[in-house]
Structure formats: C-alpha cells, structure tokens
Gaussian input, Z-matrix of N, CA and C with variables (Angstrom, degrees):
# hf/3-21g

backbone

0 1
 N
 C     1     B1
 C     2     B2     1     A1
 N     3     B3     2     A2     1     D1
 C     4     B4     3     A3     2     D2
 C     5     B5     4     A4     3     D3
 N     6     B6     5     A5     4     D4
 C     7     B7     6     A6     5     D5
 C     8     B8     7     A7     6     D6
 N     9     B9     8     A8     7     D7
 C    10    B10     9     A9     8     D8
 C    11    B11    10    A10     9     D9
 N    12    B12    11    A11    10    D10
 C    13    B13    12    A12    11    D11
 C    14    B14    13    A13    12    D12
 N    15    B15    14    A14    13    D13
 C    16    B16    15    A15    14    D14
 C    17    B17    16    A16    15    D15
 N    18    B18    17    A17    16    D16
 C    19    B19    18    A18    17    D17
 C    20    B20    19    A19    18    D18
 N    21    B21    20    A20    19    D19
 C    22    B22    21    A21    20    D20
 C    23    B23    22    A22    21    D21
 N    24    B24    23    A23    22    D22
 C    25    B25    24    A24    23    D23
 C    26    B26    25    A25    24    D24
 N    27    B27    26    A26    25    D25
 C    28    B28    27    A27    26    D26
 C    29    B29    28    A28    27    D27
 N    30    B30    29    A29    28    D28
 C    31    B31    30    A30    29    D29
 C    32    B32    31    A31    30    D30
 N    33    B33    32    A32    31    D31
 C    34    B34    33    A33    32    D32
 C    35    B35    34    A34    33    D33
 N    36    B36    35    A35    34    D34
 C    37    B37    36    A36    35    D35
 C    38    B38    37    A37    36    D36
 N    39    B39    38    A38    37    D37
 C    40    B40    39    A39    38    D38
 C    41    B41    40    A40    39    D39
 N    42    B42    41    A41    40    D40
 C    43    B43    42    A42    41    D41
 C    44    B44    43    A43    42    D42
 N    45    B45    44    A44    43    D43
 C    46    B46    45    A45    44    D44
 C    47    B47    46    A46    45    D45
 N    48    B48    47    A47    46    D46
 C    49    B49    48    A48    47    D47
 C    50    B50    49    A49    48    D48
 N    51    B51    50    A50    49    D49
 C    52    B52    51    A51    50    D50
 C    53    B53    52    A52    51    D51
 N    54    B54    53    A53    52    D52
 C    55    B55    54    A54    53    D53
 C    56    B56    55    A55    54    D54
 N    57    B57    56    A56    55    D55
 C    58    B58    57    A57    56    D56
 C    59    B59    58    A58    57    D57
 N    60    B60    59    A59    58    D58
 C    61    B61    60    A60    59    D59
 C    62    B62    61    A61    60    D60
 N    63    B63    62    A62    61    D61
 C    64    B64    63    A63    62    D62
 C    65    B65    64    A64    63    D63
 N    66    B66    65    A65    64    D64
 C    67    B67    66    A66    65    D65
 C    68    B68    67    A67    66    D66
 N    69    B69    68    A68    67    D67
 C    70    B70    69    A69    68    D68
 C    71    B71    70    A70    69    D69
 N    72    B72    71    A71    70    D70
 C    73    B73    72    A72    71    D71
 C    74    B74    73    A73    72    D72
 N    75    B75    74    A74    73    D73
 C    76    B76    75    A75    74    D74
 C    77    B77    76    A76    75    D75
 N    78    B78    77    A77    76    D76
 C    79    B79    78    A78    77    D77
 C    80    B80    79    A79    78    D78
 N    81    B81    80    A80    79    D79
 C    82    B82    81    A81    80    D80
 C    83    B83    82    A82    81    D81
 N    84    B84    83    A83    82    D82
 C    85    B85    84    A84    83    D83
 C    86    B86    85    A85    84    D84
 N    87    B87    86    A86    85    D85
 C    88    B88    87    A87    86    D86
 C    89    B89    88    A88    87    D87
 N    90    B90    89    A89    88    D88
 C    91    B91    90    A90    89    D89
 C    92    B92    91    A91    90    D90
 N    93    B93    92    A92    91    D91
 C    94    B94    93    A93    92    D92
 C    95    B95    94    A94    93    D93
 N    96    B96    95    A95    94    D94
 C    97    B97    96    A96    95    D95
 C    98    B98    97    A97    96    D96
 N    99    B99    98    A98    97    D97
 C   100   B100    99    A99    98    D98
 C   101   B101   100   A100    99    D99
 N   102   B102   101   A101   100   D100
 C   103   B103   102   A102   101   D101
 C   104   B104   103   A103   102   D102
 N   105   B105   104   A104   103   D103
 C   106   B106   105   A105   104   D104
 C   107   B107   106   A106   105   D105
 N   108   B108   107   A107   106   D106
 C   109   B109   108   A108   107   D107
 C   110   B110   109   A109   108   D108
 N   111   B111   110   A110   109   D109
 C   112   B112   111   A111   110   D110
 C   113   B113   112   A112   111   D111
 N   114   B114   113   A113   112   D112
 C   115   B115   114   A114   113   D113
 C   116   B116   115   A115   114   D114
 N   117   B117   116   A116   115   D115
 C   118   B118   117   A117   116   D116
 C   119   B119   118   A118   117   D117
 N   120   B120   119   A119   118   D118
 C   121   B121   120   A120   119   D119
 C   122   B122   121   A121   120   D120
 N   123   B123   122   A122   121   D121
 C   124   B124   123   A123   122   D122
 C   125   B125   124   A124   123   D123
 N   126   B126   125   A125   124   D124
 C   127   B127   126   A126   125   D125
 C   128   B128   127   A127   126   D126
 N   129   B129   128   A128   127   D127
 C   130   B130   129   A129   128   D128
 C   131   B131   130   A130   129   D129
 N   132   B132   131   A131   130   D130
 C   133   B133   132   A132   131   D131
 C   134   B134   133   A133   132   D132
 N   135   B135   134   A134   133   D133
 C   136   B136   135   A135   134   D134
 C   137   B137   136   A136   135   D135
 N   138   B138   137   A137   136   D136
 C   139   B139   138   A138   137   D137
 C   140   B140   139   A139   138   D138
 N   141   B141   140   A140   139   D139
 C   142   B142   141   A141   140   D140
 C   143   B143   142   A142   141   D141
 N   144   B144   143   A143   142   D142
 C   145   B145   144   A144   143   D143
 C   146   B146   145   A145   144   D144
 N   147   B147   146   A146   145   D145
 C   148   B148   147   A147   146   D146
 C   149   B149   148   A148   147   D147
 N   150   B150   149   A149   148   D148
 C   151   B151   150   A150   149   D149
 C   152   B152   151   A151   150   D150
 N   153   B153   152   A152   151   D151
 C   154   B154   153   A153   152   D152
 C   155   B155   154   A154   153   D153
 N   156   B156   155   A155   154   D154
 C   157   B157   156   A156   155   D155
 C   158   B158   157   A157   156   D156
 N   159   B159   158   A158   157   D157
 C   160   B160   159   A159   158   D158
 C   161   B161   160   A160   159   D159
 N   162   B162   161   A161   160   D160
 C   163   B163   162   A162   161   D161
 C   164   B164   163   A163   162   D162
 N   165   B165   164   A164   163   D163
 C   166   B166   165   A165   164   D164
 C   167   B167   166   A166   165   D165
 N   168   B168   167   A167   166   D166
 C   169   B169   168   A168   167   D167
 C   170   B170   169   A169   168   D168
 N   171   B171   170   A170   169   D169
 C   172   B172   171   A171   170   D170
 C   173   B173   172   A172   171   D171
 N   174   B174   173   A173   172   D172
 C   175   B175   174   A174   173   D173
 C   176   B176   175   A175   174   D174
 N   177   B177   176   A176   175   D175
 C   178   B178   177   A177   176   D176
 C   179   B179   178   A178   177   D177
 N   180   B180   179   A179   178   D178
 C   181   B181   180   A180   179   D179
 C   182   B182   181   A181   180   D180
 N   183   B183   182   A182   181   D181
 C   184   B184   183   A183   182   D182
 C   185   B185   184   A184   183   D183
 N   186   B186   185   A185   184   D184
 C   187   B187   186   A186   185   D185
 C   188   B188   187   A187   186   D186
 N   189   B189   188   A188   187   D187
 C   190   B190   189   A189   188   D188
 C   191   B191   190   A190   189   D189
 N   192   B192   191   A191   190   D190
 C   193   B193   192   A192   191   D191
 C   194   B194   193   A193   192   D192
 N   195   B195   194   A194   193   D193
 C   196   B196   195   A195   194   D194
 C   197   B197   196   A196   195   D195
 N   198   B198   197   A197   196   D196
 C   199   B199   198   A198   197   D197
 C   200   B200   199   A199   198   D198
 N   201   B201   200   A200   199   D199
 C   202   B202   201   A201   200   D200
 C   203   B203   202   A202   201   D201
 N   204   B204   203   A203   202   D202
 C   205   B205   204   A204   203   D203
 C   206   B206   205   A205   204   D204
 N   207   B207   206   A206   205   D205
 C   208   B208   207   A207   206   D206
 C   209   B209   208   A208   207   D207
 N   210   B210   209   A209   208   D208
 C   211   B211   210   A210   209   D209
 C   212   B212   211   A211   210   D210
 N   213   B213   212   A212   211   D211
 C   214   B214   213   A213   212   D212
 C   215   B215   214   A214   213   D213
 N   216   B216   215   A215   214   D214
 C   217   B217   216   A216   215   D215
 C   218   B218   217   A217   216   D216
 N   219   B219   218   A218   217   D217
 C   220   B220   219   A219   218   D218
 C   221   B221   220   A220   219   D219
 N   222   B222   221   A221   220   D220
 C   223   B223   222   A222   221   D221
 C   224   B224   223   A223   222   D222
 N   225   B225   224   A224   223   D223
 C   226   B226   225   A225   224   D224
 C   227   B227   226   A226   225   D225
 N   228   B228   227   A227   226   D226
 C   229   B229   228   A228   227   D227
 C   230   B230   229   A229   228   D228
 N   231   B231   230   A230   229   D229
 C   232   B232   231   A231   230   D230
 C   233   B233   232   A232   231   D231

   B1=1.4497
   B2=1.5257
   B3=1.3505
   B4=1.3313
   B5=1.5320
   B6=1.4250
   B7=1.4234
   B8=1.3654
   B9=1.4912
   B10=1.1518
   B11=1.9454
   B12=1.2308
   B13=1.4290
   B14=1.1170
   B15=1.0295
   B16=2.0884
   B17=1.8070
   B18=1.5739
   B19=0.6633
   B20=1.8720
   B21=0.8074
   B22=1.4727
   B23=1.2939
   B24=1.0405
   B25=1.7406
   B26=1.5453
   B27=1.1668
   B28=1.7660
   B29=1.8451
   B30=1.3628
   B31=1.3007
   B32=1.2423
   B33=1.4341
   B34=1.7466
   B35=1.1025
   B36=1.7469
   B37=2.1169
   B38=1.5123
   B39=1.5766
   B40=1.3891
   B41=1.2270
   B42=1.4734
   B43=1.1424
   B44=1.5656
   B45=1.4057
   B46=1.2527
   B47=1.8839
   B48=1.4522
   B49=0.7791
   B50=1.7752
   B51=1.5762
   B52=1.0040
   B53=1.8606
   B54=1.5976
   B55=1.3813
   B56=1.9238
   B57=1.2955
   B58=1.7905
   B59=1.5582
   B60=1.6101
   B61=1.5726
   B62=1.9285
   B63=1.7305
   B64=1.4069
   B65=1.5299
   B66=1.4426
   B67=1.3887
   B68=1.7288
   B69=1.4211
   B70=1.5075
   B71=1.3259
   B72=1.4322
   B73=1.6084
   B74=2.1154
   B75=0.8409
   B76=1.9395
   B77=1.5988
   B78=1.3438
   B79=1.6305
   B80=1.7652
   B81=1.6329
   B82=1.2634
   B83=2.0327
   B84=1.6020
   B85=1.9014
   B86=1.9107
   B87=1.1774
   B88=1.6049
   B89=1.4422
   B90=1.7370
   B91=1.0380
   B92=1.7468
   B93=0.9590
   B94=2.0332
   B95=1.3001
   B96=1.9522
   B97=0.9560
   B98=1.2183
   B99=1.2365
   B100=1.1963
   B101=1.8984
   B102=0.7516
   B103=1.5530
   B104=1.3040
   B105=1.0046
   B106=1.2049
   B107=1.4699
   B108=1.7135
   B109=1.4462
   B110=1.2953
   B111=1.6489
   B112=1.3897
   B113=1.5079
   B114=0.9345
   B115=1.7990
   B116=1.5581
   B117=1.4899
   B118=1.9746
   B119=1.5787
   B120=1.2853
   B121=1.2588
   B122=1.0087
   B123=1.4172
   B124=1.7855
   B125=1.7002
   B126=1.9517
   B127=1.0206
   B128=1.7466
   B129=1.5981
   B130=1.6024
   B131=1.6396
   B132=1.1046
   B133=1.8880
   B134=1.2432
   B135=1.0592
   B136=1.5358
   B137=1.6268
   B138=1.4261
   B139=1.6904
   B140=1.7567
   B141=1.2954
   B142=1.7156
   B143=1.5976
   B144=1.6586
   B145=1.8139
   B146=1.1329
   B147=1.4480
   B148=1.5441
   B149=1.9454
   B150=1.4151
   B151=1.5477
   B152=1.8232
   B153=1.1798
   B154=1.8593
   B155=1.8381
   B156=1.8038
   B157=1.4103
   B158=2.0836
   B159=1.4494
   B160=1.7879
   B161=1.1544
   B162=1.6776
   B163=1.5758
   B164=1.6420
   B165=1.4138
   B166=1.5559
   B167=1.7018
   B168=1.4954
   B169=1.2643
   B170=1.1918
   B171=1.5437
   B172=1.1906
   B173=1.3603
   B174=1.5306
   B175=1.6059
   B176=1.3218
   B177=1.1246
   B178=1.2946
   B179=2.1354
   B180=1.3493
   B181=1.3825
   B182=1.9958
   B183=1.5618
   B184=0.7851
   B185=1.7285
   B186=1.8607
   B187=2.0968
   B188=1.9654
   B189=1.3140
   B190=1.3838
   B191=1.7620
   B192=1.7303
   B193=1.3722
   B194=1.2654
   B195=1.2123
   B196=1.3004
   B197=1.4088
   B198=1.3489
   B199=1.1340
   B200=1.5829
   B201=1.9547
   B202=1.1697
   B203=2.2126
   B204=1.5870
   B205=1.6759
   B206=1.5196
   B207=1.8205
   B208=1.7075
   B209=1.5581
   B210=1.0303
   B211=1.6863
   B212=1.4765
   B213=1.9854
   B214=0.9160
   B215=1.6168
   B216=1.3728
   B217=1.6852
   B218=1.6169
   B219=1.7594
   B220=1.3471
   B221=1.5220
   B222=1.6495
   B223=0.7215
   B224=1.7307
   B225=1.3761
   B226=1.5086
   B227=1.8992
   B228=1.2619
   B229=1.7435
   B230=1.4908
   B231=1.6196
   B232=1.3800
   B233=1.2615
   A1=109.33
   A2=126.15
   A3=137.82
   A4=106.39
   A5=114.53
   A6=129.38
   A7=110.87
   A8=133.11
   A9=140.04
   A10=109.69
   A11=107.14
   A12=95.85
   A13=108.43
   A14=108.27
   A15=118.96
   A16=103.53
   A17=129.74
   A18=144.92
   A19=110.49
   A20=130.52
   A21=137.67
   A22=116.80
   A23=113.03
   A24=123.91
   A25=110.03
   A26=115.99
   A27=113.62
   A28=84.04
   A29=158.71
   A30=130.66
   A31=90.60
   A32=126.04
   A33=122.96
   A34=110.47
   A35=105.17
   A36=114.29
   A37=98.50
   A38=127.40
   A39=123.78
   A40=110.41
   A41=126.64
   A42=115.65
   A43=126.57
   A44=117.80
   A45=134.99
   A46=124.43
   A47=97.46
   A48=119.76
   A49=130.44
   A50=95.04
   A51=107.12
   A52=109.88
   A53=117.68
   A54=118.42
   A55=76.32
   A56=108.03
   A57=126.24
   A58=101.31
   A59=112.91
   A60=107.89
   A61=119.79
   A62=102.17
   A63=97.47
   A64=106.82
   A65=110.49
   A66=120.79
   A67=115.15
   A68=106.76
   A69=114.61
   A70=113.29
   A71=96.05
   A72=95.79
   A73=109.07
   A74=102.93
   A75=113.94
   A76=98.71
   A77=111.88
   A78=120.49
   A79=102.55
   A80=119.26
   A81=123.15
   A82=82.73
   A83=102.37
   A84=80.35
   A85=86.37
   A86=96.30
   A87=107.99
   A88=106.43
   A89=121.53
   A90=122.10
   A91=129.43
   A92=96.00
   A93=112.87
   A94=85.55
   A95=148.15
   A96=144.69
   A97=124.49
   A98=130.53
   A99=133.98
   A100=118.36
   A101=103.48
   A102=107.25
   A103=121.84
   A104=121.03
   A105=120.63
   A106=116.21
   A107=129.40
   A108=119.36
   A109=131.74
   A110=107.59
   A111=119.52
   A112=88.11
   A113=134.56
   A114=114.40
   A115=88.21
   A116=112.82
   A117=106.71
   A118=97.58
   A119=136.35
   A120=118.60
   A121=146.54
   A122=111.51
   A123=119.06
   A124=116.23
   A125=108.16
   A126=101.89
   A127=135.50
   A128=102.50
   A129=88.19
   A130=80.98
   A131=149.01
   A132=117.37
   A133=108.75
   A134=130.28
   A135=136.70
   A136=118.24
   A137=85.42
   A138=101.51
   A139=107.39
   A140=123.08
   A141=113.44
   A142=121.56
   A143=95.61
   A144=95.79
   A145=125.57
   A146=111.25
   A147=136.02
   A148=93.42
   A149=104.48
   A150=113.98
   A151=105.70
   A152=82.86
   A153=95.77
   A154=112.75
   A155=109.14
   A156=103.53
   A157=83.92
   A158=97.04
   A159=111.89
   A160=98.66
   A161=108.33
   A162=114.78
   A163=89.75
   A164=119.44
   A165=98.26
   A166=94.50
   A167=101.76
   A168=123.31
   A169=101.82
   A170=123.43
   A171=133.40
   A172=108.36
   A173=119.14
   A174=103.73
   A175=109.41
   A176=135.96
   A177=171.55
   A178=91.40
   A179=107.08
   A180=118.26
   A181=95.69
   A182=120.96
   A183=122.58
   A184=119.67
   A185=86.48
   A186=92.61
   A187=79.72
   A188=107.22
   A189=125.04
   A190=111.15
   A191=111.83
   A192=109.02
   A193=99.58
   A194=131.51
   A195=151.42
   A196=98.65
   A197=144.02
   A198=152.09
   A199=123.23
   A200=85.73
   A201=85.57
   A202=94.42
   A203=89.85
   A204=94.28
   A205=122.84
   A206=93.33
   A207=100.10
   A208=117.83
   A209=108.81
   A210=131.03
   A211=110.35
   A212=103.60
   A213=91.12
   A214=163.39
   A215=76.83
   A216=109.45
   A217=89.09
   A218=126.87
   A219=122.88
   A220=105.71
   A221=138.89
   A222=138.37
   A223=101.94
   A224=96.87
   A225=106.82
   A226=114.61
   A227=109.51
   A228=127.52
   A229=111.54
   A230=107.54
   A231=97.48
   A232=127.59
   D1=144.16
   D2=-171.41
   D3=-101.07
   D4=117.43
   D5=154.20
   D6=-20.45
   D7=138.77
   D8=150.19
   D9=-132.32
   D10=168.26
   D11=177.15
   D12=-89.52
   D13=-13.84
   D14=171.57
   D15=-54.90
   D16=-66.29
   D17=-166.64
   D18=-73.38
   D19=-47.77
   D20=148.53
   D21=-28.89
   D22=-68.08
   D23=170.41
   D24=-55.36
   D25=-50.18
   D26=-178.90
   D27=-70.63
   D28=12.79
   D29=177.95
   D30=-112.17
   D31=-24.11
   D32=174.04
   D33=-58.69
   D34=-44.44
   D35=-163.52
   D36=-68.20
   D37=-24.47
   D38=-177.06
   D39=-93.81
   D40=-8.31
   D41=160.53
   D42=-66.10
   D43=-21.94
   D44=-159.85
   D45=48.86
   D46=48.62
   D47=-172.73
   D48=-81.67
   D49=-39.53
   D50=162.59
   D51=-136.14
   D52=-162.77
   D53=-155.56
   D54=-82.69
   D55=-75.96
   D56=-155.61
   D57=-117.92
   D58=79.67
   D59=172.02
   D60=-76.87
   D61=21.90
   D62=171.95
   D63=-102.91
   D64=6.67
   D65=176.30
   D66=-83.30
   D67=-23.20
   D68=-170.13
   D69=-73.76
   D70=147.22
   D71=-167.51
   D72=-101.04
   D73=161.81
   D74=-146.42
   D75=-76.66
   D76=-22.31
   D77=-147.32
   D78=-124.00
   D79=6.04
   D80=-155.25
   D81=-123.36
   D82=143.29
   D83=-168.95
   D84=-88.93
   D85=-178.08
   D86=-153.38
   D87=-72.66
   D88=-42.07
   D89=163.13
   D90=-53.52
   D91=-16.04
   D92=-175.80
   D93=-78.64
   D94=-40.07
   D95=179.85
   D96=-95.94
   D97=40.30
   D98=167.89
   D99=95.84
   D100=-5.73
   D101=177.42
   D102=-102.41
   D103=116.87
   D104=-160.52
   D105=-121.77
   D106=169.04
   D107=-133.40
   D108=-61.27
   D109=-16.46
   D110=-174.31
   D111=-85.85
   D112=-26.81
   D113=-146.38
   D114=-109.01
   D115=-14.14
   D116=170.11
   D117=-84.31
   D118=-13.64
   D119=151.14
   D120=-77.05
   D121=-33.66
   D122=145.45
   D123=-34.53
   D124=-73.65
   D125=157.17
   D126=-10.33
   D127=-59.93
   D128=-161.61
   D129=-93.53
   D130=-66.89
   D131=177.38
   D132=-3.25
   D133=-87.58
   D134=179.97
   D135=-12.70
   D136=-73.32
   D137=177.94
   D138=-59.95
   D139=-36.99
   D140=170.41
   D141=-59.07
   D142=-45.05
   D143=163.29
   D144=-43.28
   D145=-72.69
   D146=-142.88
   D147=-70.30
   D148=-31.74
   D149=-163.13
   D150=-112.90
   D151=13.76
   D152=-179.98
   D153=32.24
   D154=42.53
   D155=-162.63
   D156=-111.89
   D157=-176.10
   D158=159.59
   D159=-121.84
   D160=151.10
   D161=-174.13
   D162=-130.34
   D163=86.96
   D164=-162.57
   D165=-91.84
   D166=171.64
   D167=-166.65
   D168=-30.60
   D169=-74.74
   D170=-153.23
   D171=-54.96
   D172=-16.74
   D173=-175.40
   D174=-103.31
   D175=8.75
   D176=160.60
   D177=-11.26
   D178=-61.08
   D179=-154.20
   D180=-77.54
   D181=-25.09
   D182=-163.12
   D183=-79.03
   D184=-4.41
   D185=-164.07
   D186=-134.99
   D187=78.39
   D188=170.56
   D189=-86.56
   D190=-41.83
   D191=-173.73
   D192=-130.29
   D193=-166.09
   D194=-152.50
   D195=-95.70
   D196=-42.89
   D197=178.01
   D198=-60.66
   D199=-37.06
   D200=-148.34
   D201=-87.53
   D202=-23.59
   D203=170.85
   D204=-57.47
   D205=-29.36
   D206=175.15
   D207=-57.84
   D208=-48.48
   D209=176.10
   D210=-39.76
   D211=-72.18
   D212=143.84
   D213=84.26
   D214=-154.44
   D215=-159.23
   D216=-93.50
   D217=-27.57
   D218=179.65
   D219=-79.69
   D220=-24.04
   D221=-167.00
   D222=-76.29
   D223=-60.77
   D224=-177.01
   D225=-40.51
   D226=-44.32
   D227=-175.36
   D228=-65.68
   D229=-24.95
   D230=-167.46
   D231=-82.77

C-alpha cells in the first residue's frame, strides 16, 4: 500500500496523539507540532503495522515530518 498524507495523518488521529492531526502541517517535523517522543513512537509502531514496513532506529532521523514519512514509507513498499 502507498503512503499518502491523508493516510499518515488518520495514523496520528488513531494514535490519539494529538486533539486534530488533519490540522498538521506536512513540512513542520512532528515534534515542532506537539507530539512528543513517546507518542512519535507510538506514531511510528502504528505506521510499521498499518504499512507492514520496519522503521529501524537508525532511520529514525530520516521520517522527522509528515512528508518526509510519506517518502519514506513509499520508498520502503516499492
């Protein structure tokens, strides 16, 4: 399945992470918006399920914003 920022954002809103993650902006990294380190790890759990990918440590620095997880999470699938 292919990343969208649509779909990313509905994995934040199920994290319950924040109030309205269709408000977050794509290009801002996730912690600059309110989420903070435990709940960007929930976050990326989420995103390994839902996208059946591994986000191992080391790439950790590379999925900072919403865009940049889209990228990604399409790279990893293809």
């Amino acid at each position: 399945m292919k990343a969208t920022v649509e779909n990313v954002k509905e994995v934040i809103a199920e994290a319950e992470v924040l109030g309205d993650a269709s408000e977050m902006k794509n290009d801002i990294p996730l912690r600059d918006q309110g989420i903070d380190s435990l709940d960007v790890v929930n976050v990326y759990l989420l995103l390994e399920e839902k996208f059946d990918i591994k986000i191992p440590d080391e790439d950790l620095s590379q999925v900072r914003t919403i865009s940049d997880i889209v990228e990604y999470i399409n790279k990893k699938v293809d």
